[in-house]
N, C-alpha and C positions, 0 to 999 in steps of 0.2 A: 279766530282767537284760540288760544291754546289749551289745552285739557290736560291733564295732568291723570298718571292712571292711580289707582285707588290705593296700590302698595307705597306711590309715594308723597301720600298726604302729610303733611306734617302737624302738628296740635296746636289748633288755636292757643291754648294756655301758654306755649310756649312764645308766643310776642308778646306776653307780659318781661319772659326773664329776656327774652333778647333786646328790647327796647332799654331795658333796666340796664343791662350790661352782654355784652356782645359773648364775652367769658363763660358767665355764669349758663347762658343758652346752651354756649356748645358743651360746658362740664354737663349737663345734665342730659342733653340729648344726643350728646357724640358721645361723650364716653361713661356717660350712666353712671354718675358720680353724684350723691343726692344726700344731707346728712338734714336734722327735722333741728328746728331749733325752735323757741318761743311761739315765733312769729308764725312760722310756718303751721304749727299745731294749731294755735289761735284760729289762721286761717280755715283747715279744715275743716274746725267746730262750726263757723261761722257756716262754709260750703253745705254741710251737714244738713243744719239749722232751716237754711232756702231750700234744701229737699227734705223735710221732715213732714210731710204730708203727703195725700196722693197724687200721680203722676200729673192728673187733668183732675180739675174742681172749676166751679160753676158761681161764681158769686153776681146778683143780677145780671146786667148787659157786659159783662166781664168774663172771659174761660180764661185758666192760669192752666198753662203747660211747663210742670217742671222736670229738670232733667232731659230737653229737649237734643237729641241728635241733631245736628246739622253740618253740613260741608259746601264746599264749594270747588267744582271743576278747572274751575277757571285760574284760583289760588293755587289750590294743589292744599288743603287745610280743612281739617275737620275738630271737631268737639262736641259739647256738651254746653246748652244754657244754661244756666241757674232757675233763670224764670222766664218765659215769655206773655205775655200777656195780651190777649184776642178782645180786644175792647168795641162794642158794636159800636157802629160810625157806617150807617145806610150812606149819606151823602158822601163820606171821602173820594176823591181824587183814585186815592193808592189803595183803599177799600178791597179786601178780598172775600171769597165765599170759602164757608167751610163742610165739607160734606156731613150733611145728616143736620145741620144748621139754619137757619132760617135768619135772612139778614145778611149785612156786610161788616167785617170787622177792620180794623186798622189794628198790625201788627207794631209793639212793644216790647223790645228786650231787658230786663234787669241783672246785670252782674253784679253777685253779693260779694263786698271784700270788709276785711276785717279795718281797723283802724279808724284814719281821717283820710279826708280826701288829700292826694301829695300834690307836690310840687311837679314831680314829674309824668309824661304821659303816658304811661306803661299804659297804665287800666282802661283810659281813654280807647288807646289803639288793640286794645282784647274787644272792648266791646264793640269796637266800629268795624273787626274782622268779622263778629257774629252779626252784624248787621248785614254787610256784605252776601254771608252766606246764606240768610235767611230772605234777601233779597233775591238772589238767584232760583233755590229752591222753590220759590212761592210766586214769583213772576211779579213783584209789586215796589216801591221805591219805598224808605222807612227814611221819615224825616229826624227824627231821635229815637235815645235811650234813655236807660238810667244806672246810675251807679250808687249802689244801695251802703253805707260804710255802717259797718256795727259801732264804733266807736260812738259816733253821733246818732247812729239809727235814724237818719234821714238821707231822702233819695235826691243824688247829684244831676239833671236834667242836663244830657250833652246832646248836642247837636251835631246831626252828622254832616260835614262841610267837603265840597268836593275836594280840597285842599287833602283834607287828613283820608279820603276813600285815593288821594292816589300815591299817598303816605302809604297808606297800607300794601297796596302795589310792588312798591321799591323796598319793604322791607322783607316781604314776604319771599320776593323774588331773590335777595340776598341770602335769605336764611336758605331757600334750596339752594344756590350755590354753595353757601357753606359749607352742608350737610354736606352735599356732592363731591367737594374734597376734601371732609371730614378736616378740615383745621379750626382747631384749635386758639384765638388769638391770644397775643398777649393782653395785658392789662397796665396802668397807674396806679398804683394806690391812690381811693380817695377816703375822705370822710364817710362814704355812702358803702363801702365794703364793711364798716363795722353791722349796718345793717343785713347783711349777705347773711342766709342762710350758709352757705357753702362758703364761710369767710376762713375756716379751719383745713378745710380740704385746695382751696384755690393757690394761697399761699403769694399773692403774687413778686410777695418782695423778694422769696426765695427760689422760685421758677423760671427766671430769666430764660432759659430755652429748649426745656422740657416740659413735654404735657404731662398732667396731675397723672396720668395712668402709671407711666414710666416712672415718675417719681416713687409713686407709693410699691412699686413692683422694686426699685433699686434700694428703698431700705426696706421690705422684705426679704429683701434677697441678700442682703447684710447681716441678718439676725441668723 
């Protein structure tokens, strides 16, 4: 199986925008083009909000690890959890030991996102990449997660189905391709671009076949 070296991991966070839009992925991590809108602040408060406490806490047969590093070899993808959750479960199946612990736990990811839960499966496929690599790292299978949405402040119970772990596969494996020949793609205008952060910078009805860099460098270079 394939390993991927460390220099070219790519961010879990980033299968959120590339699921969302193939576009917005590469403005943000090909050509580092990022503008903060509403939504995007909201979000952070929210990211915040799930790491506003210490790193590891103890609540009875519960440890909450947040801001947990994880990665995966195999992907070639690393990030950050919001929350993991080490809930004791002696009898599980998938049950793991933690050092300095007493017992066996079954491991639980929560990704905190601001709003409602959408229509599309962006946030699904974030949290099923951190399952992924929290599976590898820890040598154990994790049957779900949760998707925690501030809007509702209740937690979205997703199941991880081998369908969407080999969804994650094929998208993962695109995005390094992508990356690897730094393109760019075009876009359509949809309804769903009004919600783009990057809906000002993408432009797509006036970029016909110039990337955003070149653009903003040719009326720079106008003035």
């Amino acid at each position: 199986m394939k390993e991927y070296k460390e220099e070219d991991y790519l961010m879990i966070s980033g299968i959120q925008h590339y699921v969302f839009c193939k576009r917005q992925w590469a403005l943000i991590h090909l050509e580092h083009q990022w503008e903060d809108n509403l939504r995007t602040v909201e979000g952070n408060i929210m990211h915040d909000r799930a790491h506003d406490g210490p790193t590891l806490e103890t609540r009875g047969d519960k440890i909450i690890s947040r801001e947990m590093r994880v990665f995966s070899k195999h992907l070639g993808i690393t990030g950050v959890c919001d929350v993991v959750e080490f809930v004791r479960d002696d009898l599980g199946d998938n049950s793991i030991m933690l050092f300095g612990k007493e017992g066996k736990f079954g491991v639980i990811p929560v990704e905190y996102k601001k709003g409602e839960s959408k229509s599309g499966n962006e946030d699904r496929m974030q949290l099923i990449a951190q399952v992924l690599c929290l599976e590898e790292m820890l040598s154990t299978q994790i049957d779900y997660g949760y998707l925690y949405y501030g809007t509702t402040k209740r937690r979205e119970k997703v199941a991880i189905t081998t369908e969407e772990r080999n969804e994650i596969h094929r998208i993962v494996e695109d995005m390094h391709r992508m990356f690897e020949n730094k393109h760019t793609p075009k876009v359509k205008w949809s309804k769903a671009c009004n919600a783009c952060s990057l809906n000002n910078l993408c432009v797509p009805k006036l970029l016909k076949n110039r990337n955003v860099s070149k653009y903003i460098w040719d009326k720079v270079s106008e003035e």
